[in-house]
C-alpha positions in Angstrom: 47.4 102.8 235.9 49.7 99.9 235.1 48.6 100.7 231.2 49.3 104.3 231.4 52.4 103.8 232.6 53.4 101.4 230.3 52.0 103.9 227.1 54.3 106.5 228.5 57.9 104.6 228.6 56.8 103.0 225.4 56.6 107.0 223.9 60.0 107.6 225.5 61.6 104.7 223.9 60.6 105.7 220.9 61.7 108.9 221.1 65.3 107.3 222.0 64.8 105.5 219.0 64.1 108.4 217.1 67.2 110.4 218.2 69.1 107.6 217.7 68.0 107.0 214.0 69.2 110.9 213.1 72.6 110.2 214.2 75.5 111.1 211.8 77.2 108.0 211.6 80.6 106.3 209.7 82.4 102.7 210.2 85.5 102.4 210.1 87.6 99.5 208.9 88.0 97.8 212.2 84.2 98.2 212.8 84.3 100.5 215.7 81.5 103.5 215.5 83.0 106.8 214.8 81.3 110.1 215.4 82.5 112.9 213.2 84.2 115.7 214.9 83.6 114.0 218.4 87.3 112.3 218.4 85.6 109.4 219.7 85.8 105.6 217.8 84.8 103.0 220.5 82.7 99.7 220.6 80.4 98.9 223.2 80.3 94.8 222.8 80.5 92.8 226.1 79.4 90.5 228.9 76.8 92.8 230.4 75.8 91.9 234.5 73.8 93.3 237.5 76.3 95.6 239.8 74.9 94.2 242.8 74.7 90.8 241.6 71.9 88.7 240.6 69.3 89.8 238.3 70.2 92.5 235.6 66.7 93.0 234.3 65.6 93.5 238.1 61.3 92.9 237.3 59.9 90.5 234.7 56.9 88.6 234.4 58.9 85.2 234.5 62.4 83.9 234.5 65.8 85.5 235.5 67.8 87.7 233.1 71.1 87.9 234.8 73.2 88.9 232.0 73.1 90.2 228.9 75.6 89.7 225.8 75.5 92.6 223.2 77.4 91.9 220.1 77.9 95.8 217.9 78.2 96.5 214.3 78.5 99.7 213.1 75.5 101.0 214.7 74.1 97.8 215.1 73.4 95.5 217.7 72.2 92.2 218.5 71.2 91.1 222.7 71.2 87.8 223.9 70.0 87.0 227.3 71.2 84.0 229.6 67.9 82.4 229.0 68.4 82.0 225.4 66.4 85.5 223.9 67.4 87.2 220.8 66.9 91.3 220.6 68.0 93.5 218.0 68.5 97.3 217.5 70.5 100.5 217.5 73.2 102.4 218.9 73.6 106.0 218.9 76.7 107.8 217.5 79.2 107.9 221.1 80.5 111.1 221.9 83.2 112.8 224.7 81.6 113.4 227.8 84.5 114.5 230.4 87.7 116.3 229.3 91.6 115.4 230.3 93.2 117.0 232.1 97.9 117.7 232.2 97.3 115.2 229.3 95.5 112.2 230.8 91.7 111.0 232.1 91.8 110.3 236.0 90.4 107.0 237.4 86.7 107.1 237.9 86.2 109.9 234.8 83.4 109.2 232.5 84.9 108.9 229.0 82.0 108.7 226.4 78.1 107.3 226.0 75.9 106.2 223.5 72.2 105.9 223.8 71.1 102.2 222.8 67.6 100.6 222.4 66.3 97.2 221.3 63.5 95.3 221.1 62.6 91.7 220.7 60.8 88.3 222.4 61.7 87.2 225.8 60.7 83.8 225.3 60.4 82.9 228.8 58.6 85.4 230.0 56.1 84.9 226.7 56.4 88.9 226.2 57.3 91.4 223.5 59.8 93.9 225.5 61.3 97.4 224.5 64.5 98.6 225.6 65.6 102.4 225.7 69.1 103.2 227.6 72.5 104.7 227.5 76.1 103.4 228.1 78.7 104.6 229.6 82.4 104.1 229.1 84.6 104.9 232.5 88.0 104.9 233.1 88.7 102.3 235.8 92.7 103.5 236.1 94.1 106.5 235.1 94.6 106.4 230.8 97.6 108.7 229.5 97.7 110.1 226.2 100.3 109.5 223.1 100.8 112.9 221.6 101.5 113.7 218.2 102.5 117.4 217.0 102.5 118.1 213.1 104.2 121.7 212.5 103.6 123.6 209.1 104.4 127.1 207.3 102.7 128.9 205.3 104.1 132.0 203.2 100.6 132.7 201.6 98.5 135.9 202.9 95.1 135.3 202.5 93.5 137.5 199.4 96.4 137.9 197.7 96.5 139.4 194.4 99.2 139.8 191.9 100.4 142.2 189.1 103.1 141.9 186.7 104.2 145.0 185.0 107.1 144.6 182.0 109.1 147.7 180.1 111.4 148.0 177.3 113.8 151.0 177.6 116.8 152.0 175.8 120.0 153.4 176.9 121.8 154.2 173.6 122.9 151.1 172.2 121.3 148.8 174.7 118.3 147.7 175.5 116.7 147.8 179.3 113.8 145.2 180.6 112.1 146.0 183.6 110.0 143.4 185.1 108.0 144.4 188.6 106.0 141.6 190.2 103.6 143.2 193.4 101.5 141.8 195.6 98.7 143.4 197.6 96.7 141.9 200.8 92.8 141.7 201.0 93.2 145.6 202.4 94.8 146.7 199.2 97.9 147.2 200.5 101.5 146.2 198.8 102.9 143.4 200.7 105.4 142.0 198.1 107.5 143.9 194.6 110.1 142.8 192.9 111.6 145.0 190.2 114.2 142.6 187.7 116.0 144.7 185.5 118.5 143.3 182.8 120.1 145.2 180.2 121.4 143.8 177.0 123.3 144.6 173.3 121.1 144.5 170.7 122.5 141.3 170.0 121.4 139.6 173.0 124.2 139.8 174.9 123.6 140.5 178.8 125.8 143.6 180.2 124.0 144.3 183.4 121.2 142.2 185.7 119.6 143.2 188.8 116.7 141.7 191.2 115.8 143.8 194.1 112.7 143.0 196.3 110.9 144.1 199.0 108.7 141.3 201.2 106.2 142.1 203.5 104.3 139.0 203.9 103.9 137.4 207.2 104.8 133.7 207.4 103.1 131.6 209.8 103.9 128.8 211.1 100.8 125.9 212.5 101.7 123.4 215.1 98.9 120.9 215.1 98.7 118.6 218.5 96.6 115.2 218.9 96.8 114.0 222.0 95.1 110.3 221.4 93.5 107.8 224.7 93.8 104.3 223.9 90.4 102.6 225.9 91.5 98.5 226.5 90.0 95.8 229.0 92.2 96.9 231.6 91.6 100.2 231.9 88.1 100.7 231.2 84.5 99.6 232.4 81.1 99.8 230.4 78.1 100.6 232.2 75.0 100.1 231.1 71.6 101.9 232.5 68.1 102.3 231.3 64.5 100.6 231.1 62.6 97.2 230.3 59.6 97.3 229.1 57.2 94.5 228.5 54.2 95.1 226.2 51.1 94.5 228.4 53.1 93.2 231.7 56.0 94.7 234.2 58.8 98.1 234.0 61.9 97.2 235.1 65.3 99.1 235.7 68.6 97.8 234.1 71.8 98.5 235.8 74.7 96.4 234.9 78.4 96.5 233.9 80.8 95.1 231.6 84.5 95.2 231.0 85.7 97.3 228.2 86.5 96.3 225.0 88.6 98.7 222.6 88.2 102.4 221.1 90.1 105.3 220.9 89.5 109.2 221.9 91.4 111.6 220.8 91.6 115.4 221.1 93.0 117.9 218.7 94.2 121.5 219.1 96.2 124.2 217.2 97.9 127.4 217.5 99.3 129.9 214.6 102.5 132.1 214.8 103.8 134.8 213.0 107.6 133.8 212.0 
């Protein structure tokens, strides 16, 4: 029984493994994970221990694993134990989980998660272990946002096309240039003219110059908003849940906590007017 149980978690973490291996992911300069589209840059590194105190790793075959330090790079990460074991392995890309709300998360919301798994040698307990989990960033105090609006205008109809039409006339002794300049929408329909007409001596010399023109382009005008959340020590906590497995010895559950460390989430929205 104890076998087929163990076969089973193994084929679970490796299907962790293998969702978190497809992940889309980007660093940026200060090394934080970013996950495109998700508004989300945060890193999970920190002083991991048991919420009730005690072990962390709750079951193993020998020893006490109290705490665990995870050190994250890029979608890297290396796990030390108190007892002096080494683990590597992957994160997944974070992403929102809860939405603001009036412009700011309330104490207690969940703000993002990452699935996480590693594997490596727990020298005490002489066994090879697997490790398949998620964690959790929550917000411990309520975090406000800093907003930011960006406002643009555009004159330009989409589909636009353009004609130019020129014509030489003559009134007696002078000469008449007509230039018309229309524009038509994607519908076909005329949306701008201009008609320019100058008359001149056949000389050169300009008697008469007119510009009339008739717009009926729509200009619009974008307001862009990015409201950003700022996650710090103070306000946060790291949470971090999942299994232990140990090849050819005991399951155990993982529950432990950490203080948070530093990331951002930010949210974007925009509207278009007609001016």
């Amino acid at each position: 029984m104890k076998r087929v149980l163990f076969l089973s978690l193994l084929a679970s973490s490796l299907v962790v493994t293998a969702l978190i291996t497809g992940c889309d992911w980007s660093t940026n300069d200060a090394g934080f994970n970013t996950s495109e589209g998700a508004g989300v840059s945060i890193n999970f590194s920190g002083y991991y221990h048991s919420t009730e105190g005690g072990r962390l790793v709750k079951n193993t075959s020998a020893g006490n694993i109290v705490s665990l330090t995870i050190q994250q790079a890029g979608n890297s990460v290396e796990v030390h134990d108190n007892q002096g074991s080494t683990y590597r392995g992957t994160i997944g890309a974070p992403g929102s989980v809860s939405s603001s709300s009036s412009g700011s998360y309330p104490s207690g919301a969940q703000l993002a998660q990452a699935q996480i798994n590693f594997s490596g040698h727990d020298n005490v307990s002489a066994k090879d272990i697997t490790f398949a989990g998620i964690i959790h960033a929550v917000a411990v105090t309520d975090i406000k946002g800093t907003t930011e609006t960006d406002t643009s205008t555009d004159t330009r109809t989409a589909n636009e096309t353009w004609t130019t039409n020129i014509t030489v006339g003559s009134t007696g002794t002078e000469i008449e240039t007509v230039v018309t300049v229309i524009a038509y929408n994607g519908a076909g329909d005329e949306i701008y003219r201009s008609v320019e007409t100058t008359t001149t001596t056949p000389d050169g010399t300009v008697t008469a110059h007119n510009v009339s023109i008739t717009d009926n382009r729509t200009d619009t005008r974008t307001e862009t908003e990015t409201v950003t959340y700022t996650i710090t020590e103070a306000n946060s906590q790291y949470r971090l849940q999942g299994t232990w497995v140990e090849q050819a010895g005991k399951v155990s559950e993982v529950d432990g906590i950490s203080a948070g460390n530093s990331g951002t989430i930010s949210t974007t929205s925009s509207s278009t007017t007609a001016l």
